[in-house]
C-alpha positions as CSV (number, residue, x, y, z in Angstrom):
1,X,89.3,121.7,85.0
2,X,92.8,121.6,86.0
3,X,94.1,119.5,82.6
4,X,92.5,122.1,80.7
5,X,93.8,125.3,82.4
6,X,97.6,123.3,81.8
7,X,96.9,124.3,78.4
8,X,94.7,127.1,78.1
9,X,95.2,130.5,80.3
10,X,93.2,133.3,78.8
11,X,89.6,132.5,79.7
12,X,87.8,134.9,80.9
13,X,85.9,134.8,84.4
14,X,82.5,134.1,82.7
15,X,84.1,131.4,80.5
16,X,85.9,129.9,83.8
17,X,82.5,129.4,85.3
18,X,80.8,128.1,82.0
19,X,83.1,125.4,82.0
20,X,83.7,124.4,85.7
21,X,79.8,124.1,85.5
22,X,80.1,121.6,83.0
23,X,81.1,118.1,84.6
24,X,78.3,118.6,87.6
25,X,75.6,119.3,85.2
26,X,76.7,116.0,82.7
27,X,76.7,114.1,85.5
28,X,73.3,115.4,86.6
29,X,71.7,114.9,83.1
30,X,73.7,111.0,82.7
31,X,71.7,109.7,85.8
32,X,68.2,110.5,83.1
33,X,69.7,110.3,79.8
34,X,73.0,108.0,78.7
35,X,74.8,111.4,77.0
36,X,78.1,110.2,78.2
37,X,80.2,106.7,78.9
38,X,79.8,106.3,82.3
39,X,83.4,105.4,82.5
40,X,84.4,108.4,80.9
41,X,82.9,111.0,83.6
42,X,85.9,110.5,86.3
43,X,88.3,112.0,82.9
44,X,85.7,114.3,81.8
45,X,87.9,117.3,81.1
46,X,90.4,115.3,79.5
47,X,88.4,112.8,77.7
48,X,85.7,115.3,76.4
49,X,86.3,118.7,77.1
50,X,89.9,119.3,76.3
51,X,89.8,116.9,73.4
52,X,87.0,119.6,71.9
53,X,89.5,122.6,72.6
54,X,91.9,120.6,70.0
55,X,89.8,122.3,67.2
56,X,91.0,125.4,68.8
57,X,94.7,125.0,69.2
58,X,94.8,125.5,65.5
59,X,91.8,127.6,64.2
60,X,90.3,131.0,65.3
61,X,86.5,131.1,64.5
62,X,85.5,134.5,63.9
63,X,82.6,137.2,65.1
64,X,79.5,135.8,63.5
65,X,80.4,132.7,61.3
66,X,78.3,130.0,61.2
67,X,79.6,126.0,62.1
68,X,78.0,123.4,62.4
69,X,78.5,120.2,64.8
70,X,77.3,117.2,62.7
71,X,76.0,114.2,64.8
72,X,76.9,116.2,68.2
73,X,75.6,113.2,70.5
74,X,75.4,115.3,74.3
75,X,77.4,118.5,72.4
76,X,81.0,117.5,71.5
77,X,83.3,119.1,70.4
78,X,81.0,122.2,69.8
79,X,79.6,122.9,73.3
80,X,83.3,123.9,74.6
81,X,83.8,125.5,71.2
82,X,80.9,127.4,71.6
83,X,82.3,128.8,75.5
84,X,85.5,129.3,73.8
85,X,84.5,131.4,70.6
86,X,81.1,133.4,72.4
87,X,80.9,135.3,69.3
88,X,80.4,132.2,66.4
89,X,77.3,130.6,65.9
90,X,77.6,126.7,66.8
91,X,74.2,125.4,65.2
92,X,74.2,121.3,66.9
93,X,72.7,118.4,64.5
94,X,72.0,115.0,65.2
95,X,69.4,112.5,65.0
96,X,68.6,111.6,68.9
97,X,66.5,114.4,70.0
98,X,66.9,113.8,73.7
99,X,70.7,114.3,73.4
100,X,69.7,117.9,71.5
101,X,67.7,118.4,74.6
102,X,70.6,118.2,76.8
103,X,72.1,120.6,75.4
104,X,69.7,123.1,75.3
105,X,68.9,122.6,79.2
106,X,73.0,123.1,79.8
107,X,73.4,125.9,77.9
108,X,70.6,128.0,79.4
109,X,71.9,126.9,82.6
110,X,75.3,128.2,81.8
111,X,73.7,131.2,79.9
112,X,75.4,129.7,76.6
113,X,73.7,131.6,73.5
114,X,75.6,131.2,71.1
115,X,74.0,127.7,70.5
116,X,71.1,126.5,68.7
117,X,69.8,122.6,68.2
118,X,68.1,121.1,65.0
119,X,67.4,117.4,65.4
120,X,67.7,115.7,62.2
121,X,70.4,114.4,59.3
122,X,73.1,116.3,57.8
123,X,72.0,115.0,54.1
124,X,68.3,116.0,55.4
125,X,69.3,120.5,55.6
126,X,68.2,122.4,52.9
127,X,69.4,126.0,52.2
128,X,72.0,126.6,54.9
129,X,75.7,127.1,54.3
130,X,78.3,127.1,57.1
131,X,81.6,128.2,57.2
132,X,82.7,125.1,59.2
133,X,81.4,121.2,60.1
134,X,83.1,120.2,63.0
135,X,82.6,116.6,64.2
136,X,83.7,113.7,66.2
137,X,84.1,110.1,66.0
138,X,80.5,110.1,63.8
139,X,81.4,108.1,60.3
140,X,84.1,107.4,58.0
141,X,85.5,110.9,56.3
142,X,83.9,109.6,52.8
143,X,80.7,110.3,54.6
144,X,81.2,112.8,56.6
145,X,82.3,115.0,53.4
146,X,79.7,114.0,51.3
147,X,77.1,115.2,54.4
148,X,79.2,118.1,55.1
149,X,80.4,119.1,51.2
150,X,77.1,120.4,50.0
151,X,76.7,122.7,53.5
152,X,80.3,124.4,53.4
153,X,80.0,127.7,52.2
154,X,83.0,127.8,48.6
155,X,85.2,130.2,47.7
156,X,85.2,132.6,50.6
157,X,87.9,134.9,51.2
158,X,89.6,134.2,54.8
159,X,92.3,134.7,57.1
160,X,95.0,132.5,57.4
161,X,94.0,130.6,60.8
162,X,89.9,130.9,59.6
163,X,89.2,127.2,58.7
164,X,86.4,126.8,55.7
165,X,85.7,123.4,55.4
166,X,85.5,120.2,58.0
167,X,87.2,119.4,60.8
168,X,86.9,116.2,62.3
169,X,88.4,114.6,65.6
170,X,89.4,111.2,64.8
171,X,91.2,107.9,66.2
172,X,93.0,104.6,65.1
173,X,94.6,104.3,62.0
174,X,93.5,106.2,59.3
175,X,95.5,105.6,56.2
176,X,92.6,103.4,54.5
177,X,89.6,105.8,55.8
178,X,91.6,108.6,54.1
179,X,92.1,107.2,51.3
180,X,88.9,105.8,50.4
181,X,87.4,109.3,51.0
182,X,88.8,110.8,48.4
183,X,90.3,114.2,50.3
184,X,93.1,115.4,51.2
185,X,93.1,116.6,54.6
186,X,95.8,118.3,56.5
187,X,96.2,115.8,59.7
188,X,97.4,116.3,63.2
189,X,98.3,114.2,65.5
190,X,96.4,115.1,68.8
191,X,98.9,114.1,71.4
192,X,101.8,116.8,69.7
193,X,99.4,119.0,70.8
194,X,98.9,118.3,74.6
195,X,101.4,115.6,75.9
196,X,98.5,113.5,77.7
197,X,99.0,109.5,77.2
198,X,94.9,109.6,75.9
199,X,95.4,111.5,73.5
200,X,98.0,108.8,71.3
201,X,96.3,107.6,68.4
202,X,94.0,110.5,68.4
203,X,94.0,112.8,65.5
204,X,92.2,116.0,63.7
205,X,91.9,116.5,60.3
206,X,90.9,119.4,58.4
207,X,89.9,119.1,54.6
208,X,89.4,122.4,53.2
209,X,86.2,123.5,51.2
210,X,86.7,122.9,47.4
């Protein structure tokens, strides 16, 4: 918890708890159910948590929009997005129902409800719209747009720091990913952000809704 209050100091007392809460109840749920590396739970605030709060660094998600976390595996990045923002809706897809299940058991355990769980494809949703897809380390861009594209609510009237489109937490280098997508996305380089040695070759890109 400590790397993430380095960065962030406003929580409030409920949102303190929500996340300390966190780390014990992964671990709990990883001796069932493989929702995270294994390796990965000693750096679990910096590896997962605070990696999620990038998204928020740079974008405010309002009172009652609607994002969806495509292929949210055990409920990354939108499960500390969702403790973050209590007043958005975070609606979490993927195709492994027994990682959806995880995070339906954490969040009533952490009295999360802001959340809701849908286990299927992106391409598979019918007659939603989002404001925002959020995702990490899923697919290439080119198909993470084409999923997400269709899904994004167009042409809606926002303040400067509301995103509208997808926002993806990515790694490596991604000159050729980019430009065999097609976008344009505005790109970050994660470890400007917070000064943390994981965090170099990590980035977030945001292509806005055309």
């Amino acid at each position: 918890m400590d790397i993430v209050k380095k960065y962030f100091s406003d929580f409030t007392p409920e949102q303190e708890t929500q996340l300390a809460a966190l780390k014990g109840l992964y671990s709990s749920w990883n001796e069932k159910i493989n929702v995270i590396s294994r390796k990965d739970m000693d750096n679990f605030y910096l590896h997962h948590v605070l990696h999620s709060l990038t998204i928020a660094t740079q974008f405010n998600f309002k009172k009652d929009m609607q994002v969806m976390d495509l292929g949210c595996g055990g409920g990354f990045p939108g499960v500390p997005l969702a403790i973050f923002f209590p007043e958005t809706h975070f609606h979490m897809v993927d195709s492994i129902n027994k990682k959806l299940l995880v995070i339906d058991e954490i969040s009533s355990e952490i009295g999360l409800t802001n959340i809701s769980t849908q286990h299927t494809r992106a391409e598979e949703i019918k007659n939603r719209q989002f404001d925002v897809v959020i995702s990490r380390a899923v697919a290439p861009l080119k198909d993470l747009w084409r999923w997400s594209k269709p899904l994004i609510r167009k042409n809606k009237i926002r303040e400067e720091d509301e995103p509208n489109g997808l926002i993806c937490l990515k790694g490596g280098d991604l000159a050729n990913e980019i430009s065999e997508s097609g976008c344009k996305p505005f790109v970050w380089d994660i470890d400007k952000i917070f000064n943390e040695p994981y965090f170099q070759g990590k980035f977030m890109l945001y292509q806005l809704s055309k």
